[in-house]
C-alpha positions as CSV (number, residue, x, y, z in Angstrom):
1,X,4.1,38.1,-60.7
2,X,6.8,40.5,-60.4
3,X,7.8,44.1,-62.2
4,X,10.7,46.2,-61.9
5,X,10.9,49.7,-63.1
6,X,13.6,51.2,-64.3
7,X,16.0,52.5,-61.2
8,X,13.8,50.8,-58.9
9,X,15.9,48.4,-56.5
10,X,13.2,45.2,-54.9
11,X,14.6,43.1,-52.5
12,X,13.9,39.4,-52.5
13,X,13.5,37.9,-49.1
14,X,12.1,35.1,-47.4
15,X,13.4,32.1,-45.2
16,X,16.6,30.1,-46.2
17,X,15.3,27.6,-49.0
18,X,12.8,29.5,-50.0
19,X,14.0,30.2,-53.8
20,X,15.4,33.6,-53.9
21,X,18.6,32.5,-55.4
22,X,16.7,30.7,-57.8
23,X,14.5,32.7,-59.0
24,X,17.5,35.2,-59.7
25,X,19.4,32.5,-61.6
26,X,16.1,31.7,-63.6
27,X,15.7,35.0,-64.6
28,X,19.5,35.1,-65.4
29,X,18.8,32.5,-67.9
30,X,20.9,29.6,-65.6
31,X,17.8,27.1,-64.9
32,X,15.2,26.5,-66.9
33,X,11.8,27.5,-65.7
34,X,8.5,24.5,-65.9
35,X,6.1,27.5,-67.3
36,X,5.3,31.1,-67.2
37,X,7.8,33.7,-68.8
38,X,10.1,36.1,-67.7
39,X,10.9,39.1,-69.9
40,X,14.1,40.7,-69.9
41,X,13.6,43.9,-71.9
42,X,12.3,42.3,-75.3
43,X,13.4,38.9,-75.0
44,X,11.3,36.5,-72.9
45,X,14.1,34.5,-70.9
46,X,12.4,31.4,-70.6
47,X,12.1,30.3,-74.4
48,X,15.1,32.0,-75.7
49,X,18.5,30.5,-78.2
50,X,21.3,30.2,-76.2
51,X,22.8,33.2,-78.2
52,X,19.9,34.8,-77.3
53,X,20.8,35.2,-73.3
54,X,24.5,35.0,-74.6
55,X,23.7,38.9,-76.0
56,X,21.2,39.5,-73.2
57,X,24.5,39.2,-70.6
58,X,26.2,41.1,-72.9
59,X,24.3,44.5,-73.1
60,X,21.3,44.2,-71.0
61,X,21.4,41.8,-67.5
62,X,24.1,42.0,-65.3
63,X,24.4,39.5,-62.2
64,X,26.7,40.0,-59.0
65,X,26.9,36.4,-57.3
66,X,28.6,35.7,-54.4
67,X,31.1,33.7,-55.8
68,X,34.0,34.6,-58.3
69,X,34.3,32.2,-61.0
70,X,36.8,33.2,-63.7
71,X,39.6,31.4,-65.6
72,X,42.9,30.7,-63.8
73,X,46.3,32.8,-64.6
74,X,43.4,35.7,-66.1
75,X,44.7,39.3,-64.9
76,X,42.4,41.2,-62.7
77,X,42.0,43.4,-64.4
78,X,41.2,41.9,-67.9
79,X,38.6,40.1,-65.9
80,X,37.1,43.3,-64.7
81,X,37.5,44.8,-68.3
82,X,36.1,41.6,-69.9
83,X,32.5,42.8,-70.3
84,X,33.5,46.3,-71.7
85,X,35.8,44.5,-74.0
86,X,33.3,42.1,-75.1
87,X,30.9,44.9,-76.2
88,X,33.4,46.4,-78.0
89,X,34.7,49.0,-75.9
90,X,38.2,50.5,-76.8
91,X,41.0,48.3,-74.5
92,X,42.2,51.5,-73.7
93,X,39.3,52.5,-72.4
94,X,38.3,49.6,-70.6
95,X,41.2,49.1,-68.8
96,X,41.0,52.5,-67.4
97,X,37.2,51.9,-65.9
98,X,38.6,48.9,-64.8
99,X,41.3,50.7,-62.8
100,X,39.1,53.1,-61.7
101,X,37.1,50.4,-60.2
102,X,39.6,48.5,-58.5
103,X,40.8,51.7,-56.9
104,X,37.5,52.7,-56.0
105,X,36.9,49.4,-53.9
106,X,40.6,49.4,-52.8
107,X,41.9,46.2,-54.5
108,X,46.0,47.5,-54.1
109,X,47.6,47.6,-57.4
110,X,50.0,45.6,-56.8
111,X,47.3,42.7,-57.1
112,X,46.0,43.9,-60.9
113,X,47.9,41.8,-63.1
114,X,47.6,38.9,-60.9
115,X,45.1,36.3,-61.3
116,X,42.4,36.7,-58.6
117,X,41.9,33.2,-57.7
118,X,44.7,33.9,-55.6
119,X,42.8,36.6,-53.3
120,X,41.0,36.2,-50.2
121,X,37.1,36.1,-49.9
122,X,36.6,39.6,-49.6
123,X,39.1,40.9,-52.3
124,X,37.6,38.2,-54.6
125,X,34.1,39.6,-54.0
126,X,34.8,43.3,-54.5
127,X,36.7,42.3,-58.0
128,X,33.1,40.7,-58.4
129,X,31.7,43.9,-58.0
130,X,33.8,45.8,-59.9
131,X,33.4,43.5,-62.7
132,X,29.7,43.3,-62.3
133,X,29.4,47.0,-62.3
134,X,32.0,48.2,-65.3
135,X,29.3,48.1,-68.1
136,X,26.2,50.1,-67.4
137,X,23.6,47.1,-67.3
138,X,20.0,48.3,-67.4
139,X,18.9,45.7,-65.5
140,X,21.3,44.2,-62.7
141,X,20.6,41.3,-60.4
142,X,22.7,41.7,-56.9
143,X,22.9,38.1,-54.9
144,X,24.5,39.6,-51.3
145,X,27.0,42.1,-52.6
146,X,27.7,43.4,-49.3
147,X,28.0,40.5,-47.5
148,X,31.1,39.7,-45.8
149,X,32.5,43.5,-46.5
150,X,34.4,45.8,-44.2
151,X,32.3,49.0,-43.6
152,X,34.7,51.6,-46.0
153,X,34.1,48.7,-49.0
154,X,30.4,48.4,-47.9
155,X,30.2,52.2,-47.8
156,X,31.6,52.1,-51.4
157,X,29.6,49.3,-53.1
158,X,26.2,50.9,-51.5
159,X,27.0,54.2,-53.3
160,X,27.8,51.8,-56.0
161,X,23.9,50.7,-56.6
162,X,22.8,54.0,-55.3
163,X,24.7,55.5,-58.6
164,X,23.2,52.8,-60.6
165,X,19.9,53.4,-59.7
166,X,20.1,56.6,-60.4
167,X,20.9,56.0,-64.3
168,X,17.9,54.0,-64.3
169,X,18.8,50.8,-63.8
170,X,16.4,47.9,-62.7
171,X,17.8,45.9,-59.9
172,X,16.7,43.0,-58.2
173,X,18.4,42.0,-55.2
174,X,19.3,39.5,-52.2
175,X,20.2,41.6,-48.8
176,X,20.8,39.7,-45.5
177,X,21.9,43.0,-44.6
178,X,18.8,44.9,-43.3
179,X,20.2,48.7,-43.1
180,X,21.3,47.9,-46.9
181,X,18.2,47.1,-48.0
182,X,16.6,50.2,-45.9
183,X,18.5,51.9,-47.8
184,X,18.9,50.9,-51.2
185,X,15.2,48.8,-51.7
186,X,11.7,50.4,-53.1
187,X,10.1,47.0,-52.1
188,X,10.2,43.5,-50.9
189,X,9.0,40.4,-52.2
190,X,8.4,37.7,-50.1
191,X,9.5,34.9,-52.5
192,X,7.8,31.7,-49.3
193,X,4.5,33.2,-50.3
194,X,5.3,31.7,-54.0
195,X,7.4,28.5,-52.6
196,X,4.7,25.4,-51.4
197,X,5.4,23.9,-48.2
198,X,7.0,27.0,-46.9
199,X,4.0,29.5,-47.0
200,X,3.2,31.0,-43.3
């Protein structure tokens, strides 16, 4: 049983295998859950219409993963504008948050009309970011978003969720990185206590 307040940050943790990936991707609305239910502001994740978490993603849950997947020979910064754009945010406008974003985590602009499936693992991950961060999600899950980043971008994105938190936003996180979570977590919850077989 878990509750998150709004701009209250809880870090997920517990051995490798133990779930904490997916119980984010349940609660995302990814993989199906056998029982209980799992409510996402008014809508109970677990028995919803596909359209349902389709408009959930839209205005109310955004998700960080580690992984960029977007469609090929897609601007960077259409991608990063995408989820202004699909709320019905001016272009205009949302290309200018997405620039500011970009800037902000130091993706050089010379890479913004290119497609970043071309980018290296780090650059990828701070388009992630940026993308994950344009629309102001009241609830946000974070799977390692400052994994693998140099300590000016890490600096950055940490201010990042600070910023968000401070709107009010409800985050629930993954952090391998123990200052970040010092930093940025209320609370921790030991997702093996919930996982049989892997209970201490």
């Amino acid at each position: 049983s878990l509750d998150v307040a709004p701009g209250e940050c809880v870090a997920l943790v517990g051995a490798s295998g133990a779930g904490k990936s997916t119980l984010m991707r349940m609660i995302y609305g990814n993989y199906l859950t056998a029982s209980g239910r799992i409510i996402v502001g008014d809508v109970d994740v677990t028995g919803a219409a596909p359209r349902e978490i389709i408009a959930l993603r839209r205005t109310t849950l955004g998700y960080v993963s580690q992984f960029l997947r977007v469609v090929p020979r897609v601007s960077t910064l259409d991608v990063v504008a995408e989820p202004l754009l699909a709320t019905g945010t001016a272009r205009s406008a949302a290309i200018a948050t997405a620039q500011g974003l970009l800037a902000r985590l130091n993706i050089p602009e010379r890479l913004w009309s290119l497609s970043p499936t071309t980018f290296s693992g780090g650059e990828q991950q701070r388009v992630n970011i940026a993308r994950g961060f344009a629309y102001p999600y009241p609830a946000l899950l974070l799977d390692e978003p400052t994994a693998s980043l140099d300590p000016t971008n890490r600096a950055t994105v940490l201010a990042m969720i600070c910023e968000a938190k401070e709107r009010g936003a409800a985050i629930i996180g993954i952090f391998h990185d123990h200052a970040a979570r010092d930093v940025l977590c209320d609370r921790e919850l030991d997702v093996t206590r919930f996982t049989p077989g892997l209970a201490a």
